[in-house]
N, C-alpha and C positions, 0 to 999 in steps of 0.2 A: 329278297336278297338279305341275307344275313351278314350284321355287322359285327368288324370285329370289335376284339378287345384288346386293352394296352394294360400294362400292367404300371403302377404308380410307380416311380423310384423313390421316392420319399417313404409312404406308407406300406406299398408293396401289394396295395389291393387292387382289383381286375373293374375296370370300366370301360365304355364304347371310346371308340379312337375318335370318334366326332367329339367329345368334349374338349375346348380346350385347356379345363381344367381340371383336377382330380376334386372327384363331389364331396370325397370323403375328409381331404387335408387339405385341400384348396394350391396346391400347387400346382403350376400349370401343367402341363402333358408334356410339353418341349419345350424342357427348359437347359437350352443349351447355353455353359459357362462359359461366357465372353468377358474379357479384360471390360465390356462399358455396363455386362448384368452384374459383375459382381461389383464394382461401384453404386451402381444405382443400386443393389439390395443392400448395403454397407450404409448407404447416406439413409434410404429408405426406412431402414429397422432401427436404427437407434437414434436419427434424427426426425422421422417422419417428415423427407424431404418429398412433395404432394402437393398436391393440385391445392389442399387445405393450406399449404404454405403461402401462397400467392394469395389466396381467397384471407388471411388474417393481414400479411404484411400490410399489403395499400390500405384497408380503414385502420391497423394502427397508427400510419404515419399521419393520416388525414381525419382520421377522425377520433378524436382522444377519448378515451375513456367506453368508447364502441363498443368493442367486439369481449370487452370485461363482462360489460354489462348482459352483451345475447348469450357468453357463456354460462353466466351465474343465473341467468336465466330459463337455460335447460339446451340448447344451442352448442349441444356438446362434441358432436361429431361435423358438423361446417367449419369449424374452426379450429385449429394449431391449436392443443393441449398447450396450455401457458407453462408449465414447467418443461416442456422438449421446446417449443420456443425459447425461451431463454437460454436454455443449454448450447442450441442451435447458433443464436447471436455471440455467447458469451465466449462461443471457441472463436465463430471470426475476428470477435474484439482482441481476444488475449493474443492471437495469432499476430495482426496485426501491432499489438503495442509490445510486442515482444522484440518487435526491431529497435522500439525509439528505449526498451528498457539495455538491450545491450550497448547499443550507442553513450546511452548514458555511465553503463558500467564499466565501459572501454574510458571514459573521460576522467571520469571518478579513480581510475586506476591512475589515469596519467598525474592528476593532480597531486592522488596518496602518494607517489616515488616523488616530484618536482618536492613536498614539503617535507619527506625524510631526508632527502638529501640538501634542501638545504640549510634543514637545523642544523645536520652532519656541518657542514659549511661555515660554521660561528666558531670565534673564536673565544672557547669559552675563558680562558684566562684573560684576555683584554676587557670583556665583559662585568669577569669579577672583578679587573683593578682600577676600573671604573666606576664600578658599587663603591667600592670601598672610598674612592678618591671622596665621592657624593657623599657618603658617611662623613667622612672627614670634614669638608667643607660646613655640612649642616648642623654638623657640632659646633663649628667655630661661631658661625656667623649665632648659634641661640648663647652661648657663653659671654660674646659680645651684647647686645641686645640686655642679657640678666644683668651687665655691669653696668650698660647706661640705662638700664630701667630704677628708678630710685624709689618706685612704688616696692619692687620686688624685693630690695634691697632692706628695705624698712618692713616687712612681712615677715621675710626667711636672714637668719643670721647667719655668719658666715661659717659655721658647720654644718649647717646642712647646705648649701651653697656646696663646701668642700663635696658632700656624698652625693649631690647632683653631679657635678664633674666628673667625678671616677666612675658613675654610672654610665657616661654620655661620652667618654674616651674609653669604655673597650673596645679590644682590639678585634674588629669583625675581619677575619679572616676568610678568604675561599669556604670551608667548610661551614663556618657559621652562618653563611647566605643560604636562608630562605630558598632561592631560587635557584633550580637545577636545569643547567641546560646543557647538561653531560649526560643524561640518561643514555641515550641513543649510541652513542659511543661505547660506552658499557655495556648493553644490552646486545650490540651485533659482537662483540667480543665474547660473548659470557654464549650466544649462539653458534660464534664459529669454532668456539671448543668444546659445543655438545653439552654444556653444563647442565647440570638438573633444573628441569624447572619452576622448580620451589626459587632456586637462583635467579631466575629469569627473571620471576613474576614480583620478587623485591625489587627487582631495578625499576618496575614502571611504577612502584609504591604500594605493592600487597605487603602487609602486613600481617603476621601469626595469629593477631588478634580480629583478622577481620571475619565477615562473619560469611555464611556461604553464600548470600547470594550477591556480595561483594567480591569473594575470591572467584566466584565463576564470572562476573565480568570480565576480571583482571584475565581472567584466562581466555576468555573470548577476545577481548583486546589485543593480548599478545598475538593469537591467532593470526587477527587483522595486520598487524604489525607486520610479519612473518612473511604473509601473503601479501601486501601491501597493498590489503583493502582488495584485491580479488575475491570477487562472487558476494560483497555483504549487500550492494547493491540490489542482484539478482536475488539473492533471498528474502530482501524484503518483497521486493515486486513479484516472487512465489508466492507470498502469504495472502495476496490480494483476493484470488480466489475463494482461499478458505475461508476470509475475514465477509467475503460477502454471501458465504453459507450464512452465516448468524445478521448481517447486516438488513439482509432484504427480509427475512420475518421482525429484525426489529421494528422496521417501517410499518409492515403488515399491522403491527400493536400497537403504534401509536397511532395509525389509524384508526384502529382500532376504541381507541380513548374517545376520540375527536367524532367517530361516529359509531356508537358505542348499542346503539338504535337501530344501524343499517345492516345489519346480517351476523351473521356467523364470523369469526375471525377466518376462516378458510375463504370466506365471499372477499376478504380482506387481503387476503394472501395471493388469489387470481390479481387482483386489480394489481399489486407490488409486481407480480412475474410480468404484466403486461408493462408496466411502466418501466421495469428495470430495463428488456427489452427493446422498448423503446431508446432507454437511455446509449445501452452499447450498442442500438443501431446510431445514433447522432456520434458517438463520440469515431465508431469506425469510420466512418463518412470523412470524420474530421481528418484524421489519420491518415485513408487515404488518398482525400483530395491534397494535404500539406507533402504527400511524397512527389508529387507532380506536380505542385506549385504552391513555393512558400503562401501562405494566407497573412495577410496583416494579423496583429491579433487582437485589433479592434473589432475583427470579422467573428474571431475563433470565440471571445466575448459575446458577442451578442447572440451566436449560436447558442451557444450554454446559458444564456438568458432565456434565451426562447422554451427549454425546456419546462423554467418553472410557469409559464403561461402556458405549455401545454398540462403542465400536472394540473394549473387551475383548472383548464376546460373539462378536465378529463373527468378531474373530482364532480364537478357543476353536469355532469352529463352519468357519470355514474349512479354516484349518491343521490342525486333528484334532488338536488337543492337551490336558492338561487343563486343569482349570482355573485350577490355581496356576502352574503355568509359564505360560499362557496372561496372567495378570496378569501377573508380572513382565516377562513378554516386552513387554506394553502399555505399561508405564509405562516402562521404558527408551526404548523408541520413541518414546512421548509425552516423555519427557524429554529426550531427544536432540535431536527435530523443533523442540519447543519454546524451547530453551534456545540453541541453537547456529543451525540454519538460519535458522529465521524471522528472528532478531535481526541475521542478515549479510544477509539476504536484504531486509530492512528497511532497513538503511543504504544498499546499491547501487538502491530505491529509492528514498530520499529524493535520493542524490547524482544518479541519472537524472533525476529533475524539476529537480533544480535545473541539469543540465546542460546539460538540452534545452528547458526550461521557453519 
């Protein structure tokens, strides 16, 4: 009996119908598109969503520093590719904490209008003639004071005494205060008639002379102003991504330092992908067990404690070291990551939102 043949859709080449796949592209022979195959080939192909998935997750959770070690070891196909893992977790983390970031930026919004309106709200002239009153008074009570001081009086004679006085009685006026609490007023004026914004950006205190990366504050500011703090929020919590493009190989290099002996910096950069991993698997969890029930955050503490006891296990079972070097070696790392990166690495995000906001 002669078998037939099917022809490939993909390749277009002729094999027996008994295959059920094409021997040449590997496609299957019927592969009819259903709304649940092209999901699964979507999760499949760019996240290597797989039997290897489940086979890494449980010993990352349980056993630290595992499945780093049987990779870097040659264990390259049982295991989730440590950079589609991470990518994998870090969409459901950012998914996830995209809710508590607009909650935050809906909040941040309410607060930015409650305190323009109620600066609006002062009464600036009662303010200045209350300066001024405090001016007055704090002249008097030091000109009394110089008269019954007889120390001062036997020092200073009574012409300069006189040029003390006419220094300490001029007349501080509304405009000679220092202190402005009329911008705001000015500034939605000088916007509700379209002024230029050279105009604008002197009311919140740019000056000609400043320098550019002073006047492009002032101009991002206004911005904010404008908006009233809509979306700077969200653009910082956008940078978080990009910020842990360059974060997670700088971990890679200071591990690097600390175990300078143990491989290749890329044997350094697997163990970072598995640990980071790990991390936006605890912090999702965090997330969202607190949508379904508030957590104390004596709880949500000791979670995120627990992490740095797993990065010691993880190092101590990686590295092949013991256990007390294996700590100290932790807590430098942890110390160093914590104390110095994050904190620069925090600032160049907050100035990126506000830069590009």
């Amino acid at each position: 009996m002669d078998k037939k043949d099917t022809i490939c859709k993909n390749c277009e080449r002729s094999f027996q119908e008994e295959y059920d796949f094409c021997p040449y592209c590997g496609q299957k022979s019927k592969d009819d598109l259903t709304i649940g195959l092209l999901f699964y080939n979507t999760i499949s192909n760019y996240f290597s969503f797989d039997a290897r998935f489940f086979k890494s997750f449980i010993p990352l959770m349980t056993r630290p520093g595992y499945i780093a070690r049987r990779f870097v070891e040659g264990k390259r196909l049982l295991f989730l590719h440590p950079a589609q893992f991470y990518l994998f977790i870090s969409v459901i983390f950012f998914f996830l904490f995209s809710f508590i970031a607009r909650k935050q930026q809906l909040d941040f919004n309410k607060s930015m209008e409650k305190g323009i309106e109620s600066v609006k709200l002062i009464d600036t002239s009662k303010i200045n003639e209350k300066i001024h009153v405090m001016d007055s008074t704090l002249v008097k009570n030091l000109k009394e004071q110089m008269e019954k001081n007889e120390s001062i009086k036997e020092s200073i004679d009574d012409e300069q005494i006189k040029s003390l006085d006419s220094i300490m009685t001029l007349n501080v006026n509304k405009e000679d205060n220092p202190i402005n609490f009329n911008f705001t007023k000015k500034l939605d004026s000088l916007i509700e008639v379209d002024a230029p914004e050279e105009e604008q950006l002197k009311a919140i205190g740019m000056k000609d002379s400043s320098s550019k990366f002073s006047k492009r504050i002032h101009k991002q500011l206004l911005k904010i102003y404008k908006q009233r703090g809509g979306g700077i929020i969200q653009a910082f919590y956008d940078s978080i991504p990009i910020a842990m493009f360059f974060l997670l190989p700088i971990f890679a290099f200071i591990l690097k330092i600390f175990f300078y002996k143990r491989g290749r910096f890329s044997h350094h950069l697997v163990f970072s992908f598995y640990y980071f991993s790990f991390l936006f698997t605890v912090f999702s969890i965090i997330i969202g067990v607190n949508f379904i029930w508030d957590i104390p955050n004596w709880i949500d503490f000791l979670v995120v404690l627990s992490t740095f006891f797993y990065l010691f296990l993880a190092i101590k079972h990686f590295y092949q070291q013991g256990y007390i070097l294996s700590f100290i070696k932790s807590g430098f790392v942890s110390f160093f990551y914590l104390s110095f990166v994050i904190p620069l690495a925090f600032i160049f995000m907050v100035l990126a939102a506000l830069m590009f906001y």
